[in-house]
DRENDO-1510 file (C-alpha; in Angstrom, 1 decimal, always signed):
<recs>
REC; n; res; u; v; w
REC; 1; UNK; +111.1; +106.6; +96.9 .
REC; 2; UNK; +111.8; +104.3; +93.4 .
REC; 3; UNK; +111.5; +101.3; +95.1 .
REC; 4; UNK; +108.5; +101.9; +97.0 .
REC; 5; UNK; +107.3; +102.4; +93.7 .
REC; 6; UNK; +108.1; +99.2; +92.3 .
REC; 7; UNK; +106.5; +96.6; +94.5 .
REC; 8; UNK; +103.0; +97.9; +93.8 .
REC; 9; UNK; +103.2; +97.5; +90.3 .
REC; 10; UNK; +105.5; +94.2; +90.2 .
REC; 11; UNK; +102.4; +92.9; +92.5 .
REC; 12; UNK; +99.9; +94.3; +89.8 .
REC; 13; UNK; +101.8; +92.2; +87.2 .
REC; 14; UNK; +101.9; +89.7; +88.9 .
REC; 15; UNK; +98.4; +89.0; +90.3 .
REC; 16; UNK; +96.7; +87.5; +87.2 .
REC; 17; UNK; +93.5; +87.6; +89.0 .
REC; 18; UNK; +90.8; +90.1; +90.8 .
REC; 19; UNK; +91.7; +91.5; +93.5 .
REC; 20; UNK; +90.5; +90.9; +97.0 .
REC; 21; UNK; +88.6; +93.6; +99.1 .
REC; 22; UNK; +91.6; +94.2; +101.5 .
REC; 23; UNK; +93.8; +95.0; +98.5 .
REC; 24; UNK; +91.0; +97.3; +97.7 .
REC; 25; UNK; +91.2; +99.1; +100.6 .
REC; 26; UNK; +94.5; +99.2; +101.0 .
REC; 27; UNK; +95.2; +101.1; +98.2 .
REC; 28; UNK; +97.3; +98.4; +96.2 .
REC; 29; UNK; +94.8; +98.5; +93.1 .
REC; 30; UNK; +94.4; +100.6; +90.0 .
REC; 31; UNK; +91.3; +102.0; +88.5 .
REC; 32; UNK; +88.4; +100.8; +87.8 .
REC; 33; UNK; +88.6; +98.8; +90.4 .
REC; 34; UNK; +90.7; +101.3; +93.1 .
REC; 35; UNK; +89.2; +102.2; +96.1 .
REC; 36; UNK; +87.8; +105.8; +94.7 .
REC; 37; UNK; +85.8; +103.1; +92.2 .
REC; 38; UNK; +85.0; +101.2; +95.5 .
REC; 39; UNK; +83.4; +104.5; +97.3 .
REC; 40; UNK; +81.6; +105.9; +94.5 .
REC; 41; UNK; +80.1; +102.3; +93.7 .
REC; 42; UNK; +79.2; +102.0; +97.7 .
REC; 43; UNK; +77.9; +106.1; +97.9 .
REC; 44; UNK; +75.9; +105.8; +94.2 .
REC; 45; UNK; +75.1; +101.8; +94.1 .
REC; 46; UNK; +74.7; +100.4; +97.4 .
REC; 47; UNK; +73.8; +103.2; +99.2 .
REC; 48; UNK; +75.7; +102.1; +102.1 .
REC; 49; UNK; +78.6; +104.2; +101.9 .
REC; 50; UNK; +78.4; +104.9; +105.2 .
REC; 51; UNK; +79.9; +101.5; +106.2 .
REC; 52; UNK; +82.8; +102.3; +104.5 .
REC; 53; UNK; +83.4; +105.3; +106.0 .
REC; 54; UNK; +83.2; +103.8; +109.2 .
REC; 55; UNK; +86.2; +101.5; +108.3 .
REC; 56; UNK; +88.3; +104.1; +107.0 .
REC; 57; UNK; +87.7; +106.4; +109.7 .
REC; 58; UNK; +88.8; +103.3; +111.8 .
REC; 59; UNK; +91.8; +102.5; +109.6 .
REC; 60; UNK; +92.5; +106.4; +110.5 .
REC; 61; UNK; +92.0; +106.3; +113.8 .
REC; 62; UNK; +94.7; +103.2; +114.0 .
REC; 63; UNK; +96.9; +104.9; +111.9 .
REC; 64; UNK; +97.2; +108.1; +114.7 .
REC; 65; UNK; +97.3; +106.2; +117.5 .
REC; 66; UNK; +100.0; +104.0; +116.1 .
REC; 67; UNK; +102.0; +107.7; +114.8 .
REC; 68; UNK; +101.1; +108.6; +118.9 .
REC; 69; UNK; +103.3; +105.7; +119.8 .
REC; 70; UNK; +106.3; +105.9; +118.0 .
REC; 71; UNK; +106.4; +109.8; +118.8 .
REC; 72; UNK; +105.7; +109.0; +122.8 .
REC; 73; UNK; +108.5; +106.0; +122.6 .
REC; 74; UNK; +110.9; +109.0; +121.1 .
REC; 75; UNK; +110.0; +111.3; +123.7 .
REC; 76; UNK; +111.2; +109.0; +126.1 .
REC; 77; UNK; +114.2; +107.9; +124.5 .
REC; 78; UNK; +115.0; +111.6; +124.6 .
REC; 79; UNK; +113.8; +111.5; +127.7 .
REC; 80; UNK; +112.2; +114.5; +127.4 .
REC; 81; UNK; +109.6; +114.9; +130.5 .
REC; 82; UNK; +106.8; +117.0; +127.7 .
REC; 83; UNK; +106.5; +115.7; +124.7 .
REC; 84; UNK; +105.2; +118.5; +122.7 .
REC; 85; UNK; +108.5; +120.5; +124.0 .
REC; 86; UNK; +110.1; +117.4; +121.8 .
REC; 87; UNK; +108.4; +117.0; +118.8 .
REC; 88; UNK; +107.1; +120.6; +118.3 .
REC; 89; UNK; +111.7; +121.1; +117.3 .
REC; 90; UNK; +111.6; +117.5; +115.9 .
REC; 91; UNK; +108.1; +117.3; +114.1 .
REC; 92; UNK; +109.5; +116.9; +110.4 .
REC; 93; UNK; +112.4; +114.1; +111.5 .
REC; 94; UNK; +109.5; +112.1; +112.9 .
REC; 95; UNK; +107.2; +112.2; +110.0 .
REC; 96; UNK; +110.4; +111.6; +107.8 .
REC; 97; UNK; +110.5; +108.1; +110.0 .
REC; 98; UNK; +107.2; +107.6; +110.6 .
REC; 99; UNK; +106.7; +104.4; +108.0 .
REC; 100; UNK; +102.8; +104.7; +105.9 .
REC; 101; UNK; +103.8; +100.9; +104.9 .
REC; 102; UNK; +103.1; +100.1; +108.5 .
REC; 103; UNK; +99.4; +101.3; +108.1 .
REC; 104; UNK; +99.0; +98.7; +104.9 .
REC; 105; UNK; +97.8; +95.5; +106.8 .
REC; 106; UNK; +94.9; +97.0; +108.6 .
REC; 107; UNK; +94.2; +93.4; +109.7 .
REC; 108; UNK; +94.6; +92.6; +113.6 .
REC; 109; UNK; +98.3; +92.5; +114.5 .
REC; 110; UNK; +100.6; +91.9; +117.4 .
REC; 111; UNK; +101.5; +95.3; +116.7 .
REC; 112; UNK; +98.1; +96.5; +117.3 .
REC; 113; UNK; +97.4; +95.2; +120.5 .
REC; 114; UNK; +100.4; +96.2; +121.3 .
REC; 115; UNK; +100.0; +100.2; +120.3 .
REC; 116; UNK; +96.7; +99.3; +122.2 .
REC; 117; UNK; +98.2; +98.4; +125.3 .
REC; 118; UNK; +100.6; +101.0; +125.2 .
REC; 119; UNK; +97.8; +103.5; +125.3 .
REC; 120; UNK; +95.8; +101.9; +128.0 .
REC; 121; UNK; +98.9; +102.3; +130.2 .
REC; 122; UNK; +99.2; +105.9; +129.2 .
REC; 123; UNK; +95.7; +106.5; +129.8 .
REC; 124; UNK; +96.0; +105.6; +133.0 .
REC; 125; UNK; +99.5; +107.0; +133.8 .
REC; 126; UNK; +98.8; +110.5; +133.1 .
REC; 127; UNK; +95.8; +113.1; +133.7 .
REC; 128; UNK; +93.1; +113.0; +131.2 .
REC; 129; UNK; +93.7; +115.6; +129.2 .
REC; 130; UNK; +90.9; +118.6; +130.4 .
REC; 131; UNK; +91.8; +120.9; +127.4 .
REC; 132; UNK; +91.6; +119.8; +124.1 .
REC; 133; UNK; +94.0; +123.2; +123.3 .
REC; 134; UNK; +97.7; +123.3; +122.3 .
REC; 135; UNK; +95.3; +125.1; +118.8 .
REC; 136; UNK; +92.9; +122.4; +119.1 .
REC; 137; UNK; +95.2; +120.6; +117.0 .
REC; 138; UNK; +92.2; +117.5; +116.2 .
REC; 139; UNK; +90.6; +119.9; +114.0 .
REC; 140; UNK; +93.2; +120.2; +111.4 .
REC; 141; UNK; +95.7; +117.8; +111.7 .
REC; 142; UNK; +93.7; +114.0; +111.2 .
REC; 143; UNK; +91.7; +113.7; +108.4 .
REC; 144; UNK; +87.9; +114.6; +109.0 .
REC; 145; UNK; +85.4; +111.9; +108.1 .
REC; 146; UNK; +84.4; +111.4; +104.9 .
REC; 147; UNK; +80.9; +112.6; +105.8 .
REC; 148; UNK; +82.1; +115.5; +104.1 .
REC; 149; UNK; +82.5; +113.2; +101.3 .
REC; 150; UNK; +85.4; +114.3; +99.2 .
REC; 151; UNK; +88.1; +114.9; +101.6 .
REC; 152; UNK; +90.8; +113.1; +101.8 .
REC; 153; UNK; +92.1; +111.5; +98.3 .
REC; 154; UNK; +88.6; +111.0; +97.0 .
REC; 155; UNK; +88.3; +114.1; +95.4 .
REC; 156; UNK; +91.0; +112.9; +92.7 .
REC; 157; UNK; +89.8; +112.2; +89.6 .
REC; 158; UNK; +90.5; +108.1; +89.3 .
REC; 159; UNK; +91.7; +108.8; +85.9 .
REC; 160; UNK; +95.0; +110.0; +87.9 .
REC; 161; UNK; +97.6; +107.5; +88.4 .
REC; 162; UNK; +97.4; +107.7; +92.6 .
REC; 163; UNK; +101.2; +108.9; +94.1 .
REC; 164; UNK; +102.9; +105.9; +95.5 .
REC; 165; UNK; +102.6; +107.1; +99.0 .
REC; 166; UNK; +98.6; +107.3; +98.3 .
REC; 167; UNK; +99.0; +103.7; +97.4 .
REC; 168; UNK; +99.0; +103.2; +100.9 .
REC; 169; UNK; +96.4; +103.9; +103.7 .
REC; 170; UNK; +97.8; +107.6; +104.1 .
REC; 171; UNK; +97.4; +109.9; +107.4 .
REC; 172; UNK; +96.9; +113.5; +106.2 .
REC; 173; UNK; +98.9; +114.5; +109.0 .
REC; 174; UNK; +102.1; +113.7; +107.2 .
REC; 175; UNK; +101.6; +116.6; +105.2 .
REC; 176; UNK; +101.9; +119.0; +108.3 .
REC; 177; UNK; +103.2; +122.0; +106.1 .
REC; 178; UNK; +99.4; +122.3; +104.0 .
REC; 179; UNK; +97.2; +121.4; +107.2 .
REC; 180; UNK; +98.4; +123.6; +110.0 .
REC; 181; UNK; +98.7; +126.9; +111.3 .
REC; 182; UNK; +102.1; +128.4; +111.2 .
REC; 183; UNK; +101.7; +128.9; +115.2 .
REC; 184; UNK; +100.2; +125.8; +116.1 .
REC; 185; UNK; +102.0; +122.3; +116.7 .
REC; 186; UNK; +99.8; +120.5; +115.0 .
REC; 187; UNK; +101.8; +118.1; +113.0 .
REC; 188; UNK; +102.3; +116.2; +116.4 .
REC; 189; UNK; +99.2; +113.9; +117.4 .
REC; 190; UNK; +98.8; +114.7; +121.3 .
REC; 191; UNK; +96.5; +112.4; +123.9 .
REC; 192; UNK; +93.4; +114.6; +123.1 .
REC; 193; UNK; +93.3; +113.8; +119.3 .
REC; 194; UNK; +93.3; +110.3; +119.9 .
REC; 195; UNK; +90.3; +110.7; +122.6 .
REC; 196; UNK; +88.1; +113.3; +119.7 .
REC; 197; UNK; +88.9; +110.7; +116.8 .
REC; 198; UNK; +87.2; +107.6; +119.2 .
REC; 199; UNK; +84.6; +109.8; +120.2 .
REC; 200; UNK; +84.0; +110.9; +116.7 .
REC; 201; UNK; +83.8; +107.6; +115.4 .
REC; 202; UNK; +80.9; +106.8; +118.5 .
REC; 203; UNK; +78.9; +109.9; +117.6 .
REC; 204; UNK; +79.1; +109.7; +113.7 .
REC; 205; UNK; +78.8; +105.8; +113.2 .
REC; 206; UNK; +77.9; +104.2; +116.7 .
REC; 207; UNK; +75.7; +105.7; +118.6 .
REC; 208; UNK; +71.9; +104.9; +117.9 .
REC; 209; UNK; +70.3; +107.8; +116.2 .
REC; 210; UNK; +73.7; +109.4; +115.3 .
REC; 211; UNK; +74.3; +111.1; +112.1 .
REC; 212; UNK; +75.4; +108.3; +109.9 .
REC; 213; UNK; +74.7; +105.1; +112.4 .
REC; 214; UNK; +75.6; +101.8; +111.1 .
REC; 215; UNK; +73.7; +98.7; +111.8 .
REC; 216; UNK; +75.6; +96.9; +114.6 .
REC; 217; UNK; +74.8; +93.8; +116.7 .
REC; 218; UNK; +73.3; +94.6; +120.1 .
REC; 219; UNK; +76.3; +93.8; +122.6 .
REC; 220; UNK; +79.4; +95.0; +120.1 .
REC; 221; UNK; +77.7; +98.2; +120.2 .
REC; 222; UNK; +76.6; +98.0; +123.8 .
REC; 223; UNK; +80.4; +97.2; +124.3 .
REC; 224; UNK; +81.8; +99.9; +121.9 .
REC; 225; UNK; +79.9; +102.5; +124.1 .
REC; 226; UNK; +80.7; +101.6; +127.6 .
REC; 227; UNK; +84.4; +101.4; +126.3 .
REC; 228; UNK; +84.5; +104.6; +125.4 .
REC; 229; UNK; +82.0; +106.7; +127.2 .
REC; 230; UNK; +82.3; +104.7; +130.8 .
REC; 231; UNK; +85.7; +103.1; +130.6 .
REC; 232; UNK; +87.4; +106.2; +128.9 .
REC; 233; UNK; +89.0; +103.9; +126.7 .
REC; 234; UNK; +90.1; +105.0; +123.0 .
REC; 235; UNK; +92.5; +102.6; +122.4 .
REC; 236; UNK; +92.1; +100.8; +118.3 .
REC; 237; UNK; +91.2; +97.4; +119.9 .
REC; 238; UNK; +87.6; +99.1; +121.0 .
REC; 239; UNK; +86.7; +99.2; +117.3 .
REC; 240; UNK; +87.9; +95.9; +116.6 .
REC; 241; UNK; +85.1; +94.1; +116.8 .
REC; 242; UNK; +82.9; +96.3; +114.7 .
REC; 243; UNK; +85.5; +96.9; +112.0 .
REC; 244; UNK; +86.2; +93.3; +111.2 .
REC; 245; UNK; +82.4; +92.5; +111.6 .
REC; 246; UNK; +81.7; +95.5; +109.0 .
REC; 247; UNK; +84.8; +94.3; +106.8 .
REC; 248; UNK; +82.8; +91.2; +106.5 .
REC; 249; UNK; +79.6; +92.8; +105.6 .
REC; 250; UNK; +81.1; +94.7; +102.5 .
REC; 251; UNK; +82.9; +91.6; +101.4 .
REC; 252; UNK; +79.9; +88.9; +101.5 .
REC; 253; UNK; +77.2; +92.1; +100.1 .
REC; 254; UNK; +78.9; +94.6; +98.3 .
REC; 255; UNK; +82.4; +93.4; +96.9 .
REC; 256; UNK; +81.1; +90.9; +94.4 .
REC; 257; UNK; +78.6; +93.0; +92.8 .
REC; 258; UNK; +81.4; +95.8; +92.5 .
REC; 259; UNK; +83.7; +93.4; +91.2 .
REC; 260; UNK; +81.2; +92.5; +88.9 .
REC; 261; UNK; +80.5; +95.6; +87.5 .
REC; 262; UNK; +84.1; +96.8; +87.2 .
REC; 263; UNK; +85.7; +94.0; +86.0 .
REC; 264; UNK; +82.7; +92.7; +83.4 .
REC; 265; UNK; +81.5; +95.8; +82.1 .
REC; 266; UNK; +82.4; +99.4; +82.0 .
REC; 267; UNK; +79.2; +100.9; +82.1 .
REC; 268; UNK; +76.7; +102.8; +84.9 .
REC; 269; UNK; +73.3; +101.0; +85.9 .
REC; 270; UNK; +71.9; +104.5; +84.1 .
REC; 271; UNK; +74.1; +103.9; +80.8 .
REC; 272; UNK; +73.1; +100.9; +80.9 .
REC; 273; UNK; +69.4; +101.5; +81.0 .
REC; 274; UNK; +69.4; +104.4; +78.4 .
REC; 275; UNK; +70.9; +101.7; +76.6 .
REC; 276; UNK; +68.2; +99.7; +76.6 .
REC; 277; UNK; +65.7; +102.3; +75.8 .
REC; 278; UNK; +67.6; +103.2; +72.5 .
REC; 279; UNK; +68.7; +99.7; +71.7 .
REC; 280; UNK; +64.9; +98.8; +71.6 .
REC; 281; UNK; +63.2; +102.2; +69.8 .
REC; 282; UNK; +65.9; +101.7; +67.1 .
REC; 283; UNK; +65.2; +98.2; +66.3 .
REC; 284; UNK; +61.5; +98.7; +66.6 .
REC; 285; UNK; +62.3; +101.3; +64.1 .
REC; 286; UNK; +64.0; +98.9; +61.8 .
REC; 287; UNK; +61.4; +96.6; +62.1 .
REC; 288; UNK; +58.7; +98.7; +61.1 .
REC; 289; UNK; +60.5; +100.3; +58.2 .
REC; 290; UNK; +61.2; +97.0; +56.7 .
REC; 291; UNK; +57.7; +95.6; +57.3 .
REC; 292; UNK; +56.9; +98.6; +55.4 .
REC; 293; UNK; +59.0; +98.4; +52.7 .
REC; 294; UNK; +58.7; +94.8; +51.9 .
REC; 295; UNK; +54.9; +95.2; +51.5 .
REC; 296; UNK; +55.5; +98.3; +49.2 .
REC; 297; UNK; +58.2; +96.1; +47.6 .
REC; 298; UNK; +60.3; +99.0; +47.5 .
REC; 299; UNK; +64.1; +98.3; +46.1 .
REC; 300; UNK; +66.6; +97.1; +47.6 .
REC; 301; UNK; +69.0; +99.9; +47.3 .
REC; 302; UNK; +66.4; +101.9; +49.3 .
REC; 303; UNK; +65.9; +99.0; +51.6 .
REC; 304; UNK; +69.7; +99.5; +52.6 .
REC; 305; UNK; +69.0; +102.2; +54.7 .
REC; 306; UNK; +67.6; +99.5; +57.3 .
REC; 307; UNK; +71.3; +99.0; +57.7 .
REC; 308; UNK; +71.2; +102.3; +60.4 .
REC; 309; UNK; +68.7; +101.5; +62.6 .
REC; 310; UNK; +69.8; +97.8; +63.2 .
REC; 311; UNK; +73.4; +98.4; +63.6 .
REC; 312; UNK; +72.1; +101.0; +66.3 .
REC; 313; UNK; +69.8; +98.7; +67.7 .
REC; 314; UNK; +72.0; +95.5; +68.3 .
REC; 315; UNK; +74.8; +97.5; +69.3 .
REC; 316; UNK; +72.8; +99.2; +72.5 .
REC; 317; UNK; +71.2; +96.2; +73.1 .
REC; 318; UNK; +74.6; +94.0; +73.0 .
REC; 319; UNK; +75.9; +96.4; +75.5 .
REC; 320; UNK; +72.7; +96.3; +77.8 .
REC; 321; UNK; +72.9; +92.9; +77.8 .
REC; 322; UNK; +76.8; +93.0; +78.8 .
REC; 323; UNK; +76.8; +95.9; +80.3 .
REC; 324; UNK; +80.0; +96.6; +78.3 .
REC; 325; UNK; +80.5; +99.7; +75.8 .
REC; 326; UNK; +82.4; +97.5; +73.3 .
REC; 327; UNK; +84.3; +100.9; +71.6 .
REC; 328; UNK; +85.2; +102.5; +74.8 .
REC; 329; UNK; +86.7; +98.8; +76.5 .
REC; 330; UNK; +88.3; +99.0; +73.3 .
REC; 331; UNK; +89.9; +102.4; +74.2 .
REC; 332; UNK; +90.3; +101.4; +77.8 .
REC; 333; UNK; +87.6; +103.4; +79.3 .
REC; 334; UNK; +85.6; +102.6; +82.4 .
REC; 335; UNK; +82.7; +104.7; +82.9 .
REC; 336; UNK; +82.5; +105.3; +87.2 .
REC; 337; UNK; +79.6; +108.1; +87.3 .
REC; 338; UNK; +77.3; +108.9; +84.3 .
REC; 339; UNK; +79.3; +110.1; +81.5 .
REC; 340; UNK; +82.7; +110.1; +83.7 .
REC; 341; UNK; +84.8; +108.2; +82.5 .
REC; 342; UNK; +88.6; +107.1; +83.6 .
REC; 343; UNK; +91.2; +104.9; +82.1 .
REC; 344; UNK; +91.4; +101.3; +82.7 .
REC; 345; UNK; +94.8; +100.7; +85.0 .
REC; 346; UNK; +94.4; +97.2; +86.2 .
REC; 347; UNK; +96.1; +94.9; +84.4 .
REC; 348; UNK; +94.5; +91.8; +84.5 .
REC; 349; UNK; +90.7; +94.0; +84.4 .
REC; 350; UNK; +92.2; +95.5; +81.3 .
REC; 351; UNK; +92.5; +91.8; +79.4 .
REC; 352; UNK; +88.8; +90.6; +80.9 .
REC; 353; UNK; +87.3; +93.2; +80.0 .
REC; 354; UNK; +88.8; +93.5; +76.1 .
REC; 355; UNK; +88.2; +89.4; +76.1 .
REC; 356; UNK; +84.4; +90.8; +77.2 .
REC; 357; UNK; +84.3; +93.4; +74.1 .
REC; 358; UNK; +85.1; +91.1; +71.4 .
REC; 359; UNK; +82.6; +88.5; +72.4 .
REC; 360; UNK; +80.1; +91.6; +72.7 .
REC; 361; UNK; +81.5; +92.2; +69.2 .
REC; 362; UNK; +80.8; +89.4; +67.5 .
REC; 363; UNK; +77.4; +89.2; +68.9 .
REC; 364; UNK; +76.5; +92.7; +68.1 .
REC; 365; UNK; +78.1; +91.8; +64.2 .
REC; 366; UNK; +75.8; +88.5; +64.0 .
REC; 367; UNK; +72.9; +89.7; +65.0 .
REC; 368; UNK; +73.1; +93.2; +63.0 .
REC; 369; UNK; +74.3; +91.2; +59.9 .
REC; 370; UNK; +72.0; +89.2; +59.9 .
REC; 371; UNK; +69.1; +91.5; +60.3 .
REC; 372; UNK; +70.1; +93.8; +57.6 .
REC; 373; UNK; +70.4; +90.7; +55.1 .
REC; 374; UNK; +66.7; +88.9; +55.9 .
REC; 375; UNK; +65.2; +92.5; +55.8 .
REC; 376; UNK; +67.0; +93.7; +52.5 .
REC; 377; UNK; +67.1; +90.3; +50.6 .
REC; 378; UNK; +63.3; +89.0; +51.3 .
REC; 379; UNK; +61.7; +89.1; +47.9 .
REC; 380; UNK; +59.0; +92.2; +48.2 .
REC; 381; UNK; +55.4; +91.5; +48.0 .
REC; 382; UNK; +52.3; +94.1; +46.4 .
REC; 383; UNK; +48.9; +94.2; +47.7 .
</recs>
């Protein structure tokens, strides 16, 4: 596994720069701006999780027809008429085999129009399966949609360093042992699971009215919908044109301002508003007192105590305006839900964003500074 393990982070040393939405999704960041970041910003910021769902599920649904393929290609090299006979004995050889790196370029491939023709052929070569039984297998052994929100790896706190193999775009069914019954030969993908994952995807995502639709043009989703529901098709290459077309979407609408706020500041839009608020009651409080003071001409010892309220005041207010906690970048803290905060893993975020503090630093110094001096030093008047 050790040198799995290396490229990722030779590639994170490496890439002096942000990374690009596909790295993103393909696992190959670190937090804040890792692809848990990616879905809580999408679910809490852009309300449009649901788009990237729809990828992922896609991504999925490539990833277990692809695991089909190999295990149909080894069933005939053992030429073994049933397949399940096959790989219900050899299940944990295959998964040993079957490669995750594959699943890492989610972009269009020989390979997948390839595992696309494949299953076209077989479609047509054998009966449609009438049963989806063999212990309904589908239900336990892909991953479920995220609609459930945190299955999958998203319930992990991103404060966790992610497991090499989580790195990657990663099939729950490689982890047979945790997902299956002891009597059921679910760790094997039959024909069936690959027809319920297509159709899943229509009914959740495509389908007008469905449960989580996703805008679509007209004719992909005309197109999506005859595939599957007239031509019987559930072959990747139905989805293609609505995954790269929703690929796009995130990346002109949603990426930028997600890079923004991850890689520029460390803060939540409702940090940074409660910022605001205090930043601007404390310094109205500093203003007032001194006002006060300087016509009492009270003494400048006493006046010192102005000191409080304008530290507190520029410092909010230098981080509303940054959107940056200057002590926590410090630290190496990114806050990715109100008051939930994880550790900075990305290299190259972890230097913007301490260059970021220490301007923020020297702003909130210059303009405290100099506050507290005019207010304590400005010769007191009497009425």
């Amino acid at each position: 596994m050790a040198h799995h393990h290396m490229n990722p982070e030779q590639e994170l040393e490496q890439r002096n720069r942000l990374p690009t939405l596909m790295e993103v999704l393909g696992r190959r960041t670190l937090a804040p701006v890792d692809l848990f970041s990616f879905y809580i910003y999408m679910r809490d910021q852009q309300r449009s999780v649901d788009y990237l769902d729809f990828w992922l599920d896609v991504s999925q649904h490539m990833s277990l027809c692809r695991h089909y393929v190999r295990e149909l290609r080894r069933s005939m090299l053992v030429d073994t008429p049933e397949m399940e006979k096959a790989t219900s004995k050899r299940s944990s050889a295959l998964l040993g085999d079957f490669d995750l790196g594959e699943g890492m370029d989610t972009r269009k491939s020989g390979q997948e129009s390839r595992v696309s023709a494949i299953l076209r052929g077989d479609n047509g070569t054998r009966n449609k399966p009438t049963s989806r039984g063999r212990g309904n297998s589908y239900d336990h052994s892909p991953a479920h949609s995220m609609g459930s929100s945190h299955s999958r790896n998203y319930s992990r706190p991103s404060a966790d360093r992610p497991s090499p193999s989580e790195q990657l775009p990663q099939p729950s069914y490689s982890t047979p042992e945790v997902r299956t019954d002891s009597n059921s030969p679910g760790h094997s993908v039959a024909r069936a699971d690959i027809k319920a994952s297509a159709e899943k995807i229509l009914y959740t995502f495509v389908l007008p009215g469905s449960e989580r639709e996703i805008v679509l043009p007209d004719t992909m989703l005309n197109k999506i919908i005859r595939a599957i529901e007239e031509e019987g098709r559930d072959d990747p290459e139905v989805f293609d044109d609505a995954k790269d077309y929703v690929f796009q979407a995130m990346e002109r609408d949603a990426f930028p301002g997600f890079l923004q706020a991850k890689a520029l500041g460390n803060l939540v839009p409702l940090s940074v508003l409660i910022r605001l608020i205090i930043g601007l009651s404390s310094l109205m409080a500093g203003f007032w007192g001194g006002f006060y003071m300087i016509l009492r001409n009270i003494s400048r010892s006493t006046r010192c105590w102005l000191i409080l309220p304008f530290v507190i005041g520029s410092y909010f207010l230098v981080s509303y305006q940054y959107k940056l906690d200057i002590i926590t970048a410090y630290l190496g803290f990114s806050e990715y839900t109100w008051m939930n905060w994880s550790r900075v893993r990305e290299p190259f975020v972890r230097r913007l964003l301490l260059t970021r503090a220490t301007m923020a630093f020297f702003m909130f110094a210059a303009v405290a500074v100099g506050l507290s001096v005019l207010f304590i030093f400005v010769p007191g008047t009497n009425f």
